[in-house]
C-alpha positions in Angstrom: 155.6 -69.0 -195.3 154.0 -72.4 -194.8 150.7 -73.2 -193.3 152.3 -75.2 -191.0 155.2 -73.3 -190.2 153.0 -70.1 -189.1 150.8 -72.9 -186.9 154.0 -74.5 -185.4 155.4 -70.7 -184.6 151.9 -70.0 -182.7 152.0 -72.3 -180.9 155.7 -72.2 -178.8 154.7 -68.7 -178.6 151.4 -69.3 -177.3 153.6 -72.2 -174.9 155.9 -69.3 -174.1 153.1 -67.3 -172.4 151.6 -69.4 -170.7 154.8 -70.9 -168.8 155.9 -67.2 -168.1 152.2 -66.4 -166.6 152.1 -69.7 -164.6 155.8 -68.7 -163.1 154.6 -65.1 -162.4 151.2 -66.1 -160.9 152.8 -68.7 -159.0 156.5 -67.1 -157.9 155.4 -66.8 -154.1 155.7 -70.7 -154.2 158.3 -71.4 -156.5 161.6 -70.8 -154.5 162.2 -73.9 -153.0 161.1 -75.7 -156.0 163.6 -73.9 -158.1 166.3 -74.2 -155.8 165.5 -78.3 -155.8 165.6 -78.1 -159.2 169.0 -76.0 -159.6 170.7 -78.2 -156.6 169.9 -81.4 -158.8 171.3 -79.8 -162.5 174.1 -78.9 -161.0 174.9 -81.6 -159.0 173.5 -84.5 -161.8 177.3 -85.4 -162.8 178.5 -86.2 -159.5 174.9 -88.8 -159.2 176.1 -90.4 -162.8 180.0 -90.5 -161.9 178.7 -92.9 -158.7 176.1 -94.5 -160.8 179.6 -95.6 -163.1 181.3 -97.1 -160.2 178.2 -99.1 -159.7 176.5 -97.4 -156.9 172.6 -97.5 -157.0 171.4 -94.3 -158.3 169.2 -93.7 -155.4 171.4 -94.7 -152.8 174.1 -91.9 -154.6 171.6 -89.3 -154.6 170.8 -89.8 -150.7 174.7 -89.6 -150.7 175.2 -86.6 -152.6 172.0 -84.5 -150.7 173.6 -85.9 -147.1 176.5 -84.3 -147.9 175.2 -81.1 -149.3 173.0 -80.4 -146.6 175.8 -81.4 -143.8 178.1 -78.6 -145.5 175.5 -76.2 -145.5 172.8 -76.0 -142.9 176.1 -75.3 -140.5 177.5 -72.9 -142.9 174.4 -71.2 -142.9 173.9 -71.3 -139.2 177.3 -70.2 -138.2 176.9 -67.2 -141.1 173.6 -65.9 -139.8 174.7 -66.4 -135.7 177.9 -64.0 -136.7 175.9 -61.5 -139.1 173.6 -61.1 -135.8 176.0 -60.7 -133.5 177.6 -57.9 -135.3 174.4 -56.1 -136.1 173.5 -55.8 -131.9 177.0 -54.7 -131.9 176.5 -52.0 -134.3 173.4 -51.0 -133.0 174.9 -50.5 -129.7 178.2 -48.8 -131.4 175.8 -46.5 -133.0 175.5 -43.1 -130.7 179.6 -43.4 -130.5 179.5 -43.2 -134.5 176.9 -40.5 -134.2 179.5 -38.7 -132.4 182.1 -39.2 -134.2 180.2 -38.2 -137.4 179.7 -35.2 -136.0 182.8 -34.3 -135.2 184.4 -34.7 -138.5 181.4 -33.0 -140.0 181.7 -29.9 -137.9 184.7 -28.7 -140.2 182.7 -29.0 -143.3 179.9 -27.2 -141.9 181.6 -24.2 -140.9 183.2 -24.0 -144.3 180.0 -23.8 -145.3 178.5 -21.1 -142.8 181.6 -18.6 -144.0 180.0 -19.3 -147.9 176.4 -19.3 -146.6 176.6 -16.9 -143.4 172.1 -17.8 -142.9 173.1 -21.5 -142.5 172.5 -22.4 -138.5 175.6 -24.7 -137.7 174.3 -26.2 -134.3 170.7 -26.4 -136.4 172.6 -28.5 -139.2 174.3 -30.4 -136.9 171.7 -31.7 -134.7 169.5 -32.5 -138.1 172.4 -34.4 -139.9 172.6 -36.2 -136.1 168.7 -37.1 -136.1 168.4 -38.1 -139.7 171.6 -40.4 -139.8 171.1 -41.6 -136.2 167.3 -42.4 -137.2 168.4 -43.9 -140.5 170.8 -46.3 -138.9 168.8 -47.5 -136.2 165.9 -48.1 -139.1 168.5 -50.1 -141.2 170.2 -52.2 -138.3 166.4 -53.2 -136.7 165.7 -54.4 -140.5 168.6 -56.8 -141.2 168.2 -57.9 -137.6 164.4 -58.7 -138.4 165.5 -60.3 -142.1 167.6 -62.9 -140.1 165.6 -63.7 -137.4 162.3 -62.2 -138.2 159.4 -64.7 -138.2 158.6 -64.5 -141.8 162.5 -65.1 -142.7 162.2 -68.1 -140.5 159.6 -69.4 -142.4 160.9 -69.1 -145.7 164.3 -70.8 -144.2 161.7 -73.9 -143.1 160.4 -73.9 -145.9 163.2 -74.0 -147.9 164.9 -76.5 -146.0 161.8 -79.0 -146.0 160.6 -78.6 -149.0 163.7 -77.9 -151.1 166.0 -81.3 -150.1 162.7 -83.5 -151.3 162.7 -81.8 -154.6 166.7 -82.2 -154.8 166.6 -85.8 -154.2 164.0 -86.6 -156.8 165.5 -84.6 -159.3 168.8 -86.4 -158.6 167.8 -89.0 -158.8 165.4 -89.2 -161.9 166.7 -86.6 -163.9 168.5 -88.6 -166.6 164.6 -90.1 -167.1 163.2 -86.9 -167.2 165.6 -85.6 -169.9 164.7 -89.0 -171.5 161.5 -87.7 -171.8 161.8 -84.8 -172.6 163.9 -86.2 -175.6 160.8 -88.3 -176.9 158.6 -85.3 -177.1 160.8 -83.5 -178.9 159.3 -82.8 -183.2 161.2 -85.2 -185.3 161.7 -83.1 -187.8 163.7 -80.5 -185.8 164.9 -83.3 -183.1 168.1 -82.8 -184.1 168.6 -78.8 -184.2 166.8 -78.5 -180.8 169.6 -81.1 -179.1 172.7 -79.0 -180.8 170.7 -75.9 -179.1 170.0 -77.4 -176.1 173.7 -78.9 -175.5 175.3 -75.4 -176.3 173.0 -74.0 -173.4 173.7 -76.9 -170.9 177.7 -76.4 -171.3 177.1 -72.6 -170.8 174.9 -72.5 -168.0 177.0 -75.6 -165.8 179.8 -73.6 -166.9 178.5 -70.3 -166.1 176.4 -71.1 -162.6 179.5 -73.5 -161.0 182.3 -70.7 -161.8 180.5 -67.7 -160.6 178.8 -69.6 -157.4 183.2 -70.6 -156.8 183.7 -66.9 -157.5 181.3 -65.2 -155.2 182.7 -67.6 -152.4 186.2 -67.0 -152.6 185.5 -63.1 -153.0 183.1 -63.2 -149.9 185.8 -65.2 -147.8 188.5 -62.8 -149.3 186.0 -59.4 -148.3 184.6 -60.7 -145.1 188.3 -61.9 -144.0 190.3 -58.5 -145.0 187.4 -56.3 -143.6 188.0 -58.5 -140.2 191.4 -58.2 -140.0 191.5 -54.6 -140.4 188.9 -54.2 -137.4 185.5 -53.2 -139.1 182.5 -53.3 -137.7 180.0 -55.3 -139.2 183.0 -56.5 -141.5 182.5 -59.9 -141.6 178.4 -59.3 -142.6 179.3 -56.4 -145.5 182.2 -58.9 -146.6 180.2 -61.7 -147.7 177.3 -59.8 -149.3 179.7 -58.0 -150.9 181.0 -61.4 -152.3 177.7 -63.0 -152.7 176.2 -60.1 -154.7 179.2 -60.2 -157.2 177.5 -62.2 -159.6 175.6 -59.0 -160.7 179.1 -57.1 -162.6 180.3 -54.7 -160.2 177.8 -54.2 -158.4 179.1 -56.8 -155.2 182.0 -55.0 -154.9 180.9 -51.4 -155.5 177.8 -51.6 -152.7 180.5 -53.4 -150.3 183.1 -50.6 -150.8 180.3 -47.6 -150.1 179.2 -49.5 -147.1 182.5 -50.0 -145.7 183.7 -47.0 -146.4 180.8 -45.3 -144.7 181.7 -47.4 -141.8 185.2 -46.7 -142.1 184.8 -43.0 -141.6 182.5 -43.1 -138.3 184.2 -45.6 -137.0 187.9 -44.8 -137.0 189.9 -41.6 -136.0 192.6 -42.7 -138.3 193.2 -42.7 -142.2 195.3 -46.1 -141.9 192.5 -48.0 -141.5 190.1 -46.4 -144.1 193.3 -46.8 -146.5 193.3 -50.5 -145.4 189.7 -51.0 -146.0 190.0 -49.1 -149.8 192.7 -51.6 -150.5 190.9 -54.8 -149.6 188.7 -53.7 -152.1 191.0 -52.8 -154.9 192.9 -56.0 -154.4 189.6 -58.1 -154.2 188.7 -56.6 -157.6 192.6 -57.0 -159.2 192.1 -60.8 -158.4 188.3 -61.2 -159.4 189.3 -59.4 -162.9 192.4 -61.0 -163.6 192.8 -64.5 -162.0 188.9 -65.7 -160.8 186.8 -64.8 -163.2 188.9 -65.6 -166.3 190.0 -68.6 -165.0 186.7 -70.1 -163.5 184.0 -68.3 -165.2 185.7 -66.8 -168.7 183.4 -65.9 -171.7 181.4 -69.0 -170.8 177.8 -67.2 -170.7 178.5 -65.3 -174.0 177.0 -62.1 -172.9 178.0 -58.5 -172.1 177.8 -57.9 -168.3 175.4 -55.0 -169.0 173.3 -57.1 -170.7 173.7 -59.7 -167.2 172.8 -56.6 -165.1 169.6 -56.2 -167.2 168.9 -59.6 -166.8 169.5 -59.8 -163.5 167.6 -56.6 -161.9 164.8 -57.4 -164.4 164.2 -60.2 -162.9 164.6 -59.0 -159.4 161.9 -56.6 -159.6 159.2 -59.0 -161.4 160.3 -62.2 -159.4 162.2 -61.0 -156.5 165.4 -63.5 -155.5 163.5 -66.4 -157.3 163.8 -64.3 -160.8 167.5 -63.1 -160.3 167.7 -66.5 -159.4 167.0 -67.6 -163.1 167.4 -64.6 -164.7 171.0 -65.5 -166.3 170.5 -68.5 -166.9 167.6 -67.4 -168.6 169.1 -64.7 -170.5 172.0 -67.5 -171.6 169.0 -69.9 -173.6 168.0 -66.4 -174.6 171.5 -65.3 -176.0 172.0 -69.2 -177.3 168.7 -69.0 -179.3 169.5 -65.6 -180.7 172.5 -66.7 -182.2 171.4 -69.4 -183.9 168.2 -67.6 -185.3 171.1 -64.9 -186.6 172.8 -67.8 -188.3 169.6 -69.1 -189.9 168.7 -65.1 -190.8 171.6 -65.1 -193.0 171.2 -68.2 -194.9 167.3 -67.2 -195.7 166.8 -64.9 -198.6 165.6 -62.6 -196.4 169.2 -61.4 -196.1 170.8 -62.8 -199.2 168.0 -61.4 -201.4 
């Protein structure tokens, strides 16, 4: 192999490491920066269609950010102001599902004692009654602190200070920085790199806008059905059931055990638990057979185990900033993998 070529391969690996070590030393900071930065990729096309019907580019990028941040900042208010009214309604539902609990376990535990004649039933009970009842009121103080916890109020500030400045810069300069970018790029493989880097622009748009249009309607869907049958905390599990659906089966799976735990403290019935298993199951008969194929489809080119990798990977070494850009990630990942497969079997290595 070529002097050069070993010297050229050093040093995009050397590159490489030191871009991941900057983003791991500096992830605390990162968020708002990366949300910016998503928020103008994404939204670049709608800048450039206003730019054509000869609207200054600056003046459509102030339009575009205006309207994103009227659509969301109520969105967001009106999602958190419901998600905290139903927690202090949970909380204070909680001794009546205690009691229900323990009612329908009673049954179970005397089936039990005959099997296991040592086993204490009113002991068992009252332990299954402390544990759950201590367990719940753990869980409900915790999301309550999440949404209106000082520190999560913070990060929201933060977020929405810092995070519509980056937007609006990188809407409105981001056809110079790719420009740029361009310029810097080696002649000799100038050429290679924009095939490359075009394949993983039409997967990522592809991927990020159909899945964030996926987890929406299936959140709506979840949070809508779990209402209308009369859940508690329905509306809350219903959209994070949604919004979590971009990691494969996951969203829907953590949203059915949560509702179905629900379910059974809360009602006497088996209609309702019925109705809430069949939200479910239609949710995931459209999201497999109509949503996803039609608005995502095969765009990402990678198995959804591999995603899930990806995905909790980068949860636990960048927290939400990491599964933030952990697909898109592994999509440049997947794209660059192919075509070092193609150039494997045109070397000699593989012909021989």
């Amino acid at each position: 192999m070529p002097k050069s070529t070993n010297r050229n391969t050093v040093f995009w690996l050397a590159l490489f490491v030191v871009i991941i070590a900057l983003v791991y030393a500096l992830r605390s900071i990162l968020l708002p920066f990366a949300l910016g930065c998503m928020i103008g990729y994404l939204f670049d096309p709608v800048v450039d269609k206003l730019e054509k019907h000869h609207i200054n580019r600056t003046l459509a990028a102030c339009l575009v950010l205006l309207a994103i941040i009227l659509i969301s900042v109520p969105a967001l208010a009106i999602i958190s102001y419901f998600a905290e009214s139903q927690i202090r309604s949970f909380i204070l539902a909680l001794p009546r599902y205690i009691s229900s609990l323990s009612e329908k376990i009673a049954p179970l535990i005397s089936s039990l004692q005959e099997n296991f004649p040592d086993l204490n039933k009113e002991s068992a009970l009252e332990y299954l009654q402390n544990n759950f009842s201590q367990a719940l009121k753990i869980l409900g103080k915790v999301l309550q602190k999440i949404i209106t916890g000082s520190y999560a109020l913070f990060n929201i500030i933060s977020l929405l200070l810092i995070t519509p400045v980056v937007a609006f810069y990188m809407l409105r300069d981001w056809n110079s920085f790719i420009r740029h970018a361009d310029e810097l790029l080696p002649k000799a493989y100038k050429k290679e790199i924009r095939e490359q880097a075009k394949a993983i622009d039409k997967i990522i748009s592809s991927f990020i806008r159909g899945q964030v249009s996926v987890c929406v309607i299936l959140g709506t869907f979840y949070a809508l059905g779990l209402s209308i049958v009369g859940l508690d905390l329905g509306l809350m599990v219903g959209f994070i059931a949604g919004l979590i659906s971009f990691i494969p089966y996951v969203g829907s799976i953590t949203g059915f055990i949560l509702s179905l735990g629900i379910a059974v403290a809360q009602f006497d019935s088996l209609t309702p638990i019925i109705a809430v298993t069949g939200v479910f199951v239609v949710g995931q008969f459209l999201e497999g057979n109509f949503l996803t194929p039609k608005l995502v489809g095969d765009s990402i080119g990678l198995h959804p185990v591999l995603v899930m990798f990806a995905l909790l990977s980068g949860g636990v070494l960048l927290g939400f900033l990491g599964m933030m850009i952990a697909v898109p990630l592994a999509a440049v990942i997947g794209v660059l993998l192919r075509y070092a497969t193609t150039k494997y079997k045109q070397s000699y290595l593989y012909k021989g």
